[in-house]
DOMARNU-25368 format. One line per 4 residues: number of its first residue (from 1); their letters; for each residue x negated, y, z negated of N, C-alpha, C. Coordinates in pm, whole numbers. Each point is the difference from the previous one (the first is absolute). Example, Ala and Ser with C-alpha at 12.3 -4.5 7.8 and 13.67 -1.06 7.14 Angstrom:
% residues 2
1	as	-1319 -569 -780 89 119 0 -90 120 0 | 35 105 72 -82 119 -6 77 109 -73 .
***
This chain:
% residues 339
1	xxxx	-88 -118 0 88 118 0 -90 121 0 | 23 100 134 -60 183 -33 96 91 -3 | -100 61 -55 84 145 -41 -66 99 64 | 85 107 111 -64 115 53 79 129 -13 .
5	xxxx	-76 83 -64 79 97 17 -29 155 129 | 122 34 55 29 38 119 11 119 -44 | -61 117 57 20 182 -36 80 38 161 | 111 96 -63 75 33 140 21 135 -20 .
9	xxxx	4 83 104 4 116 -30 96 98 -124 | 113 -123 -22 55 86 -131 -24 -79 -122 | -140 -35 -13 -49 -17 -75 64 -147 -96 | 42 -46 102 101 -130 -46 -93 -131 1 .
13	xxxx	-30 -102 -92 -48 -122 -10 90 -133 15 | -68 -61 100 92 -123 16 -145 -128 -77 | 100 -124 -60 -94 -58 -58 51 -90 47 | -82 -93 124 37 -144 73 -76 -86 -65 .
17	xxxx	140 -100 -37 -32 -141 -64 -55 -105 119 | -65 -48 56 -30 -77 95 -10 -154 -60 | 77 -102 -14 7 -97 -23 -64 -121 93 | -63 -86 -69 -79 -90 123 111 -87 75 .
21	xxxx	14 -42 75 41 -77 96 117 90 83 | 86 -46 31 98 46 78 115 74 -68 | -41 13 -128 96 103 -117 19 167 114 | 48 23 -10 53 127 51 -77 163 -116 .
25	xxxx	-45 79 38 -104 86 -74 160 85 -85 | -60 25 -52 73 86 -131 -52 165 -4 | 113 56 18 -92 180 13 114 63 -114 | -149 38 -142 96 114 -60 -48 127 27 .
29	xxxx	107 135 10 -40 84 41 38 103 -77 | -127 111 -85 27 135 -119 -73 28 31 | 46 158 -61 -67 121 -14 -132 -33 -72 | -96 91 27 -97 51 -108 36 3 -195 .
33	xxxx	85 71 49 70 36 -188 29 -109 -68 | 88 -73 103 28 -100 -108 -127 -119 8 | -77 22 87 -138 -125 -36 -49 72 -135 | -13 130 4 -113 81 -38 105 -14 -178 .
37	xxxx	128 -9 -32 68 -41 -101 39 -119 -88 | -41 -159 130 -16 -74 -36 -109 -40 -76 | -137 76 50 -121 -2 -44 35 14 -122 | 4 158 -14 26 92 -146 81 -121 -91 .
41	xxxx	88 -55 32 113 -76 -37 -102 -103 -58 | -48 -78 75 -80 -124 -4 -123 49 -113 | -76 85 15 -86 32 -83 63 39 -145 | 69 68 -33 94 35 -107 21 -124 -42 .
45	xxxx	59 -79 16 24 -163 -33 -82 -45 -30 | -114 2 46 -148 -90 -36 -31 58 -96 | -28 140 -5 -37 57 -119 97 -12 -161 | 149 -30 68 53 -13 -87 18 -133 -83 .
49	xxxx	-33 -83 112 -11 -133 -58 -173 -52 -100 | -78 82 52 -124 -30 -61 6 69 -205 | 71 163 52 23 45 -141 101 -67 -104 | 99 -74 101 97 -92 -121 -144 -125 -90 .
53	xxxx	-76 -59 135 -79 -72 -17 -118 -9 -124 | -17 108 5 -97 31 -91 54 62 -129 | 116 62 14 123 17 -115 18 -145 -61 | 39 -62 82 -19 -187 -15 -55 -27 -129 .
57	xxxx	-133 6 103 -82 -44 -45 -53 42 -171 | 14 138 -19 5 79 -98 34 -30 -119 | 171 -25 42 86 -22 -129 15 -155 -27 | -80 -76 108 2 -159 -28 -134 -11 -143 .
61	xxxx	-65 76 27 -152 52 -108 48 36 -101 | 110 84 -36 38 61 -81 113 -47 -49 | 82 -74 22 101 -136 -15 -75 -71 -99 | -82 -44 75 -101 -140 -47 -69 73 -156 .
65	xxxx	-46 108 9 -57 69 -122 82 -31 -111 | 148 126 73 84 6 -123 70 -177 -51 | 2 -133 62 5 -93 -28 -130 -2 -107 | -40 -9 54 -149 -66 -123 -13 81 -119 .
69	xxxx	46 133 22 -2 86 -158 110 -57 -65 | 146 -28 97 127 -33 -40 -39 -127 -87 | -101 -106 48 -29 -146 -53 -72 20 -133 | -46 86 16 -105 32 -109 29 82 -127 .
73	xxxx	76 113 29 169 -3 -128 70 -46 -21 | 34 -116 68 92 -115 -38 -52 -83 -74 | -140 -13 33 -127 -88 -109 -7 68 -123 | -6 99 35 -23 72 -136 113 73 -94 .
77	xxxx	118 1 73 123 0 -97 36 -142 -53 | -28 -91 28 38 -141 -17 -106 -39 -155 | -117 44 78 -96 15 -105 35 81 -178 | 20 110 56 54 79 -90 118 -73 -90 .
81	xxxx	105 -64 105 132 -56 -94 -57 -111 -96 | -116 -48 76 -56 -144 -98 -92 69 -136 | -72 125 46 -74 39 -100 102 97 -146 | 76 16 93 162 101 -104 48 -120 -89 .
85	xxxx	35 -116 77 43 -108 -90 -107 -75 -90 | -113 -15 33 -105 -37 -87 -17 75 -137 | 12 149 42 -39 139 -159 136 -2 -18 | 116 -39 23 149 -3 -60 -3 -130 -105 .
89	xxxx	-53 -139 42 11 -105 -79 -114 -2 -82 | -128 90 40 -92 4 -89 62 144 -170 | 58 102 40 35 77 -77 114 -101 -72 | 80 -85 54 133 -64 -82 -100 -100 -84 .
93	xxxx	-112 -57 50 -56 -75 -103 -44 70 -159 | -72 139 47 -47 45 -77 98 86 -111 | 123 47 61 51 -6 -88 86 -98 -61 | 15 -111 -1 49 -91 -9 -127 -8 -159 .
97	xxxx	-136 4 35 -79 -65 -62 12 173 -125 | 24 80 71 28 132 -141 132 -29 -56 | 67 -101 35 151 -3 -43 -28 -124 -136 | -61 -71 55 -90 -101 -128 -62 53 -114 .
101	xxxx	-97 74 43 -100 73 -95 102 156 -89 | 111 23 40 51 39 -48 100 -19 -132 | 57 -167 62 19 -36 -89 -72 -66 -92 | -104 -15 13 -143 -109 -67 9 155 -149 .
105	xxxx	-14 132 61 -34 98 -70 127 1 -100 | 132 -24 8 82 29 -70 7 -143 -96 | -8 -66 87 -16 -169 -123 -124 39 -89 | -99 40 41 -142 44 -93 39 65 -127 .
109	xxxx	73 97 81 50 100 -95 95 20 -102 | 94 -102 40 95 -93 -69 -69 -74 -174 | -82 -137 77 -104 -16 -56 -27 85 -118 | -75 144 24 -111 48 -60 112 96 -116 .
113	xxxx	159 -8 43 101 24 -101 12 -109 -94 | 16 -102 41 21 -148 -43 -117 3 -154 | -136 31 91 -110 7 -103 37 76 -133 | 1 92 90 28 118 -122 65 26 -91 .
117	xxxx	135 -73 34 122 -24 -100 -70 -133 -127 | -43 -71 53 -75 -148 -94 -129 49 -59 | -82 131 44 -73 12 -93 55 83 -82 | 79 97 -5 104 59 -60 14 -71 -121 .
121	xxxx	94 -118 58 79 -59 -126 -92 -104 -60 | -161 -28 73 -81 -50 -97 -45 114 -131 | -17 96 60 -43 118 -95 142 31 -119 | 112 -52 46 13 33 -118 99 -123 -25 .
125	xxxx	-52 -113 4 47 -149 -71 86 -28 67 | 59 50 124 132 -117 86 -107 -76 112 | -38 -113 -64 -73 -54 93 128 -96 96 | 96 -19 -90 116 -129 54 20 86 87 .
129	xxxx	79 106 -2 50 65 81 -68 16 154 | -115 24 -11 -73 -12 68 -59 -86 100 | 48 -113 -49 -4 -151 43 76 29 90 | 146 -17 -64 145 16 90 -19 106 130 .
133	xxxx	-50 58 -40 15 91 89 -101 -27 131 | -133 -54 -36 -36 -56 158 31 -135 22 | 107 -66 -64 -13 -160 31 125 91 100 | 128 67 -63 94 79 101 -82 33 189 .
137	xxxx	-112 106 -63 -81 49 135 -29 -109 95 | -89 -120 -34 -41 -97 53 84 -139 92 | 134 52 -88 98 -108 17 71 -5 137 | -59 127 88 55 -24 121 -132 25 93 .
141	xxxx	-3 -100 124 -134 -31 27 -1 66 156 | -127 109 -4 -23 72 50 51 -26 166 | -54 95 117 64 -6 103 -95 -121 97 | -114 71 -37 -135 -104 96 33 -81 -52 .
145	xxxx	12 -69 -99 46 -161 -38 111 -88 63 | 108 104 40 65 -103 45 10 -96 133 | -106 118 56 -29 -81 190 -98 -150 -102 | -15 9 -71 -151 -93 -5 83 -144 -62 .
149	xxxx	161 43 -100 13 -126 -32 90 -118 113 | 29 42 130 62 -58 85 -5 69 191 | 73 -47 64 -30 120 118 74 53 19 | 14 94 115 74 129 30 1 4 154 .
153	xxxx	138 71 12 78 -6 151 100 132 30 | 60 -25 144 88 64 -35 -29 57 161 | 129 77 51 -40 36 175 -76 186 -69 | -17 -25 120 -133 102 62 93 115 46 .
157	xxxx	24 98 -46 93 134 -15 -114 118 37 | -40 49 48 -54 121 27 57 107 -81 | -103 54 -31 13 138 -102 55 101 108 | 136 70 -30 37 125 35 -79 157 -11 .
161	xxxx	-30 126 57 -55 85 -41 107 83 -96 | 95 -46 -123 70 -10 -81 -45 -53 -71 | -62 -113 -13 -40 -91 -85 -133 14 -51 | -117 32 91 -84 86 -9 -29 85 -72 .
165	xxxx	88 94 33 22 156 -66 52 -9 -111 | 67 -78 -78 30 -64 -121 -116 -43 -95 | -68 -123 78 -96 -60 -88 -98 108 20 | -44 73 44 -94 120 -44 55 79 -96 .
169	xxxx	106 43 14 38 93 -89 28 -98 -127 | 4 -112 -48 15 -35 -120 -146 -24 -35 | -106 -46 82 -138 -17 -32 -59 153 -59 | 56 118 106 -54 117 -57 58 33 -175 .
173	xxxx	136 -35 -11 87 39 -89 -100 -87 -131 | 5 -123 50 -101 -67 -129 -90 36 -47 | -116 38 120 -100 62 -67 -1 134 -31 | 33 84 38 55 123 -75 44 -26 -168 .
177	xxxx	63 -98 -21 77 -3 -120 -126 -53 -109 | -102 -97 85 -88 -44 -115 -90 79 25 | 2 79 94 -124 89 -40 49 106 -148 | 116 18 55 68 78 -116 -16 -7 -123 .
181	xxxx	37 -154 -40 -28 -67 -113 -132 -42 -53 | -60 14 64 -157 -47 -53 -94 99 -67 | 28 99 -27 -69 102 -102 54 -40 -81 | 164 -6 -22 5 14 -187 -16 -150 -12 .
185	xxxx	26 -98 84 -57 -165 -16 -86 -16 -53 | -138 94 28 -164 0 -28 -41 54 -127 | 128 126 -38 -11 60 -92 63 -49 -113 | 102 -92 0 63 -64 -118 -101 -121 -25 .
189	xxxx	-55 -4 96 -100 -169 32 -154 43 -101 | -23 167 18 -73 -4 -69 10 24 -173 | 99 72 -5 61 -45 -110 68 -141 -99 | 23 -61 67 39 -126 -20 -172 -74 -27 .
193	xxxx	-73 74 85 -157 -106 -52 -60 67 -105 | 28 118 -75 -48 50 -124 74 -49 -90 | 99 -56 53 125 -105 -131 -80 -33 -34 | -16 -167 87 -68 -119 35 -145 27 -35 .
197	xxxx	-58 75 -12 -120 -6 -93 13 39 -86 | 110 94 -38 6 9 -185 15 -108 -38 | 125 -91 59 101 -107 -53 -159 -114 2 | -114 -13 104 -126 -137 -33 -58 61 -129 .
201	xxxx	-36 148 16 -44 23 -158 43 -77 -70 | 131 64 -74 80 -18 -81 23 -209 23 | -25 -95 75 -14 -116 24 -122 -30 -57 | -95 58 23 -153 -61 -33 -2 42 -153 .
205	xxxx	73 50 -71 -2 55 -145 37 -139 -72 | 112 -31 81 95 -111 -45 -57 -128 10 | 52 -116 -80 -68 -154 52 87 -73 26 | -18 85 169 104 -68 97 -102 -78 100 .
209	xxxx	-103 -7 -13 -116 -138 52 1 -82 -27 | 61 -103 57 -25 -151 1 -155 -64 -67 | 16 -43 -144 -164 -20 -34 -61 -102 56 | 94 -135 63 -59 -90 50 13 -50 154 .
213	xxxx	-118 -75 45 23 -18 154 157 -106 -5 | -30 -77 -139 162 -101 38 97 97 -46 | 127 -29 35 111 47 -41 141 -75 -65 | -137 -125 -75 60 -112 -46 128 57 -152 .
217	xxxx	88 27 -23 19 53 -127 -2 -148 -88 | -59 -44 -69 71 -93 -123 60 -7 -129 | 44 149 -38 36 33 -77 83 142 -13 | 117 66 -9 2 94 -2 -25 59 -156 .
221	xxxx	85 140 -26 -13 73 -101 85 -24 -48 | 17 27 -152 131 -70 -81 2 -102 -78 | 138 -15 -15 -44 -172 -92 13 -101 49 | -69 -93 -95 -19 -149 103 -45 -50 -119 .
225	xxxx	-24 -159 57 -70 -129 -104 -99 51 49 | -98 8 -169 -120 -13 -3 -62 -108 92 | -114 -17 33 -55 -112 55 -68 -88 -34 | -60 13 -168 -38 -33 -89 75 -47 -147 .
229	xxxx	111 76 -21 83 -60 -74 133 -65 16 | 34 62 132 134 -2 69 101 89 -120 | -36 82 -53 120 99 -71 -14 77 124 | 154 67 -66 60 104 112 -136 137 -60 .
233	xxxx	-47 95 85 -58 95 -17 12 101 122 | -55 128 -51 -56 98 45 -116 -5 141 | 14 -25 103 -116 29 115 -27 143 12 | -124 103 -2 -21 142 -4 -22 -27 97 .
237	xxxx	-28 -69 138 -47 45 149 58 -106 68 | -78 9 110 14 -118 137 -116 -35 -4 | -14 -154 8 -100 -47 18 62 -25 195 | -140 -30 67 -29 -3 112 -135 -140 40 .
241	xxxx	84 -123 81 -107 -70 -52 -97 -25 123 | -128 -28 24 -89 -35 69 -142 -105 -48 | -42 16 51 -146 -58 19 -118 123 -85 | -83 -138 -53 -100 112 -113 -110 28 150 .
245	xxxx	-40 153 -35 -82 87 52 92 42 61 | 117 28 57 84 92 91 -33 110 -69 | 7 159 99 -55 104 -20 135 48 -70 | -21 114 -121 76 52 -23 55 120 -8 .
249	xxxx	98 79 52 -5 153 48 39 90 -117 | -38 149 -9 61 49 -91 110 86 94 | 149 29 -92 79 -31 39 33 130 35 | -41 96 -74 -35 160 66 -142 76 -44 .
253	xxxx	11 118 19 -136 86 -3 9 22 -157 | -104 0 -65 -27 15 -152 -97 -22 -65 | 20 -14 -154 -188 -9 -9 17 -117 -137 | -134 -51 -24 29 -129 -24 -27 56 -151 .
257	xxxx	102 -63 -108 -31 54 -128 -11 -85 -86 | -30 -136 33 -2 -145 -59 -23 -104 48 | -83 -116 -35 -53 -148 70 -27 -28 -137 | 3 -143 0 -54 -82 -125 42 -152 67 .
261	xxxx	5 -70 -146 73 -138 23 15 -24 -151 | 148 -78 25 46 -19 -154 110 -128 83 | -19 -97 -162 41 -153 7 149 8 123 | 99 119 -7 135 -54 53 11 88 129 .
265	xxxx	-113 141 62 -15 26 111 -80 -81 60 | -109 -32 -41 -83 -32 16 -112 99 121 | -57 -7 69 -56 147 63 77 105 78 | -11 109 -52 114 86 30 -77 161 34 .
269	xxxx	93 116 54 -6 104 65 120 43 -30 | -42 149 -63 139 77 -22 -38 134 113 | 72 102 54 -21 100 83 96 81 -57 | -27 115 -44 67 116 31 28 81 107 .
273	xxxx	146 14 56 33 78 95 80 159 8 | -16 44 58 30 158 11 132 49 -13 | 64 -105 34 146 -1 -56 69 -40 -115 | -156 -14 -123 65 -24 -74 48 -138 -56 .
277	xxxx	-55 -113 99 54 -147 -32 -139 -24 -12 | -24 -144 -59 -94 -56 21 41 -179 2 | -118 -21 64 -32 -184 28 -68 -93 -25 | 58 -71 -18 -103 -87 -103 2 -161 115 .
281	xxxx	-170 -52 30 -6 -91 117 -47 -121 -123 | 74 -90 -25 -62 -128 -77 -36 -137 61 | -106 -69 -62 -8 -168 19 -107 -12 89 | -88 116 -7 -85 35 115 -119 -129 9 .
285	xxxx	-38 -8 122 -129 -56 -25 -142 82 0 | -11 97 88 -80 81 -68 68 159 11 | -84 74 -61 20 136 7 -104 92 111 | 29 74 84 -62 84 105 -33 127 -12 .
289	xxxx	88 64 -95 -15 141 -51 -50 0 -147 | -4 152 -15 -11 5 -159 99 144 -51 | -35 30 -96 50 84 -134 -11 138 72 | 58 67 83 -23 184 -22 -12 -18 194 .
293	xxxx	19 -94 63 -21 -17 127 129 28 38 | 5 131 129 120 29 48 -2 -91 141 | 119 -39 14 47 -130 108 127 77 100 | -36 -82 117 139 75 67 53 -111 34 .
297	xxxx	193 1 21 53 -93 56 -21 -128 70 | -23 -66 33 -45 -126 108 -117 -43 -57 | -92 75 -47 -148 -37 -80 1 -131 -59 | -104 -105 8 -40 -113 -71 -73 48 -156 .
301	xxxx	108 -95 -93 -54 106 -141 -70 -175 -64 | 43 -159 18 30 -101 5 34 -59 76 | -51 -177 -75 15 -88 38 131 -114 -59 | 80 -58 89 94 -88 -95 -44 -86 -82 .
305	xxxx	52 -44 -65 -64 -89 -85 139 -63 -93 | -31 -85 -93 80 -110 -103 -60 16 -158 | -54 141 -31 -77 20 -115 92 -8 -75 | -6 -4 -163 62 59 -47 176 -107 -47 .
309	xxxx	88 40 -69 134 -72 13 72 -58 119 | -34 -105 84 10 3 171 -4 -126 29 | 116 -88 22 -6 -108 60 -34 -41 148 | -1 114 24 -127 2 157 -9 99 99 .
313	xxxx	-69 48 38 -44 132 170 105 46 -13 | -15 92 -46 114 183 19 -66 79 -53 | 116 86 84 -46 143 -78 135 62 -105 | -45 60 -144 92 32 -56 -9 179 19 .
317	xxxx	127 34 44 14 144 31 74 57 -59 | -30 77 -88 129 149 -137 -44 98 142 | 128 100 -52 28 99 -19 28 78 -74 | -52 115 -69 36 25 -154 13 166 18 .
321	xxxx	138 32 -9 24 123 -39 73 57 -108 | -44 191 -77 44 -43 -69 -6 -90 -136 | -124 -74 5 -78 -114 -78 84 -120 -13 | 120 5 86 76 -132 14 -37 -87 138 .
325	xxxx	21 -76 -38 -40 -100 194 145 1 101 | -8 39 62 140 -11 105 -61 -88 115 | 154 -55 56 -41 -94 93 -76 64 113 | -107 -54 24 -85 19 117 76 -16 187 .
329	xxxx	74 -36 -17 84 -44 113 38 169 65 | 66 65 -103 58 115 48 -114 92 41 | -136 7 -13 -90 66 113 -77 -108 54 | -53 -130 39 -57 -87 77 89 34 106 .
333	xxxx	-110 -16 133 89 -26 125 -87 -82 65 | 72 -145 68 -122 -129 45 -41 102 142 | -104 -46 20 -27 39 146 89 -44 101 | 8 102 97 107 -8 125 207 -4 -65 .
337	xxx	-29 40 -150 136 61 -15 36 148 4 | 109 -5 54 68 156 27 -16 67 -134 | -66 136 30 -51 106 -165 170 57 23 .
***
């Protein structure tokens, strides 16, 4: 196939299609203008198709960008929701774990009332009372205890931001309240411990020390058959029985104003005490102290022994106030009994 183009005096173009074989030729025939418009036409198009092209091309770059930033805040909001929920269940732990220690502080504190009331009423002789009153406290068994004596269940409820906002505000409300309370707590507490050391003074005066390691009694105070005659008589103490050489304590702080040995104590220790009583330790086997020697409570003053009027190992213990003997019972206290 050619193409020729033909100039005629009015400036007219014919464009013959010449087809090979016996096809018949094809003649189109225009002006100048409109070739010279098709051009314009044709070029405009190309140009317009290259600027869509590269517009294309452009926003296919910039598509693709804003995808990959789009992927990459989606990573990182996703991120974010996992790291929001991580410091959400990490803060519910922790207060969960201030919701404990809050109450740990008010049970403490509870407690350190509990104390205070029992040294109270040790200081001034309600020791029963005192009893009652934490066997009451004790008698219901704390919260951590009860996961431990069996197991625990139950469906899985998600905390509301109601529920939340609750248990904070009662965690804040708690500790607010014991912070509240814990000055004059500290301050009655320290008062209550200037009792409690008047009230051991005033104990260590007394012979409220157990003199022996046994806490055998074989005898009380009062009357009884002799053991020697079997008549009814007079007992002035408690005997306490053990083994010879057991150590023997003096029974408070005082000073020693007598030792000897005679046929029916047989080796003996008297002490004067500050209150006014004094004690008399018989049947000794030996003696440890002497005459004008000041002794304190718990002190080894003797040894047990069977000296003396004694059908065997004790200790014979007066109390003498007054210059009469009263039963020793009403200030002895055995070790590990409630004062």
């Amino acid at each position: 196939m050619k193409f020729r183009f033909k100039k005629n005096v009015n400036r007219r173009y014919t464009l013959l299609i010449v087809p090979e074989g016996t096809s018949p030729v094809f003649r189109l025939k225009f002006r100048f203008f409109y070739l010279l418009a098709i051009l314009v036409a044709a070029a405009a198009l190309l140009t317009s198709v290259l600027v869509l092209y590269a517009m294309n091309r452009t926003h296919t770059n910039r598509i693709g960008t804003l995808e990959a930033q789009l992927s990459d805040s989606s990573n990182q909001f996703r991120n974010t929701v996992v790291n929001k929920e991580q410091e959400i269940d990490r803060l519910l732990n922790e207060l969960m774990e201030l919701s404990e220690k809050s109450k740990t502080i008010e049970s403490k504190m509870s407690e350190l009332e509990q104390l205070e009331a029992e040294l109270q009423s040790l200081t001034n002789g309600g020791a029963g009372k005192a009893k009652d009153k934490t066997a009451a406290a004790t008698s219901t068994p704390a919260k951590a205890s009860l996961a431990d004596e069996g197991g625990v269940g139950g469906e899985s409820i998600p905390l509301t931001d109601q529920d939340i906002a609750n248990w904070v505000q009662e965690t804040k409300e708690s500790i607010t309240t014991s912070l509240k309370e814990m000055p004059g707590l500290q301050q009655r507490l320290e008062q209550t411990k200037v009792a409690v050391e008047e009230y051991k003074a005033l104990m260590a005066i007394l012979p409220t020390y157990w003199p022996t390691d046994s806490t055998r009694v074989t005898s009380d105070y009062g009357e009884r058959e002799d053991p020697f005659t079997g008549r009814l008589t007079k007992h002035a103490g408690m005997d306490i029985g053990g083994s010879i050489g057991d150590p023997i304590y003096a029974a408070a702080n005082g000073k020693v104003i007598e030792t000897g040995r005679t046929s029916a104590r047989g080796n003996y220790v008297t002490i004067s005490h500050p209150s006014g009583l004094k004690t008399n330790y018989m049947h000794l086997s030996k003696i440890l102290t002497k005459v004008g020697a000041t002794v304190k409570q718990g002190e080894i003053i003797a040894e047990l022994g069977s000296t003396g009027r004694s059908t065997g190992p004790h200790l014979h213990f007066e109390v003498v106030k007054n210059g009469s003997t009263v039963d020793p019972a009403n200030y002895l206290r055995k070790p590990g009994e409630e004062e």
